[in-house]
N, C-alpha and C positions, 0 to 999 in steps of 0.2 A: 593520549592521556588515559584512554580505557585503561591498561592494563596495570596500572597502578591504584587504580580504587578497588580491587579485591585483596591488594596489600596493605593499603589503609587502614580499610575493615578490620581489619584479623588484627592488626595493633590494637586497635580501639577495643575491640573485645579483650584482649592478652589484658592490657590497661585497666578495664572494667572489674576484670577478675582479681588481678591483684588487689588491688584496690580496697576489692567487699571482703577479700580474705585477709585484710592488715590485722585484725586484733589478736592478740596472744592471745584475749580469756574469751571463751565459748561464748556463746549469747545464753546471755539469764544468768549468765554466774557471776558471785562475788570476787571482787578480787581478793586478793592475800593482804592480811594484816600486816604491817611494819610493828618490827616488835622494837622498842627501846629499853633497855637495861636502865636504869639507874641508881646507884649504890647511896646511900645516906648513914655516912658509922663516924663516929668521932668527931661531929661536926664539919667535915667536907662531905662533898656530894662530888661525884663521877657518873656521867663526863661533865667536863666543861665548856661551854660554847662547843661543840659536835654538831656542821652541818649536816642534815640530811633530807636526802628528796623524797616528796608524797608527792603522789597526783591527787587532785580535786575531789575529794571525798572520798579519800583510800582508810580503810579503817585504822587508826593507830593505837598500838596497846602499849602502856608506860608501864613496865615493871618495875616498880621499887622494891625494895630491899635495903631495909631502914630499922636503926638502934633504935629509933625513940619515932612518934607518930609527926604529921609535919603536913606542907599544905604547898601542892604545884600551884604556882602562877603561869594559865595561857594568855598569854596576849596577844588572841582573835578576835573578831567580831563575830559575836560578841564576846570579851574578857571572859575566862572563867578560870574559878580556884576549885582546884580539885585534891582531898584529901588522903591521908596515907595512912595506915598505922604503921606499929610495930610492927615488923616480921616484913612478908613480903604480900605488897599487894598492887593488882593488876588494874589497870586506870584504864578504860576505854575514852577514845577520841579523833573524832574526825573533824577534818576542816575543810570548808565547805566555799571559801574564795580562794582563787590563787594570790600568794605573796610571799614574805617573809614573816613566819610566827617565832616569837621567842616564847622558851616556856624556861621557867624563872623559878630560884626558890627567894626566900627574903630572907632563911635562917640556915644558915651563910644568906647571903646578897651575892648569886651569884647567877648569868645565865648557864641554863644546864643543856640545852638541845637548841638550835633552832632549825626550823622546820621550812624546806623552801616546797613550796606547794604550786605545782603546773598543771 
C-alpha cells in the first residue's frame, strides 16, 4: 500500500492547484460590463424579449438610443425605473440575486431584455 500514497499526494496537490487557479478575472479585478443595445424610434423598441446571461453583480450597461425620452422598467428586487432621454443614453445596472429579471418598457408594453442572473 506504501507505494501508492506518493501518488495520491501529487493528485491532491495537481487538484489543489487547479482548483485556486479556476477564475478567468485576476484577484481584485472588475469584471467586464454586459453591454445591451436598445433601439427606441417610431414607437417599437429592439430587442424583444432577448435572453441573456449575467453573473451575480456583473455590471450591466443599457444603451438606449431613442426618438423621444422614455423610462425602463426593472423588475428586481428591488423594482426599479430607470430613465432615458432623447438621443443615446447609457443606463448603469447591476443585479445583485440570482434569477430571472425582465426589464420592460410600458410605451409600447413590451418586455425588452430578460436577464438570467447566476
Amino acid at each position: 500500500m506504501r507505494r501508492f500514497r506518493p501518488a495520491t499526494a501529487g493528485v491532491v496537490t495537481v487538484v489543489a492547484a487547479l482548483t485556486s487557479c479556476g477564475d478567468d478575472e485576476p484577484a481584485g479585478s472588475d469584471p467586464e460590463p454586459v453591454t445591451i443595445e436598445i433601439t427606441v424610434e417610431d414607437g417599437t423598441v429592439e430587442p424583444s424579449g432577448e435572453l441573456v446571461d449575467v453573473a451575480v453583480g456583473q455590471p450591466i450597461e443599457l444603451v438606449v438610443k431613442a426618438d423621444s425620452s422614455g423610462e425602463l422598467h426593472v423588475h428586481s428586487d428591488p423594482e426599479q425605473d430607470l430613465e432615458y432621454a432623447e438621443g443615446t443614453t447609457t443606463l448603469p445596472l447591476t443585479i445583485d440575486k440570482p434569477g430571472v429579471v425582465d426589464i420592460e418598457s410600458h410605451d409600447p408594453e413590451q418586455v425588452i431584455v430578460r436577464l438570467e442572473v447566476e
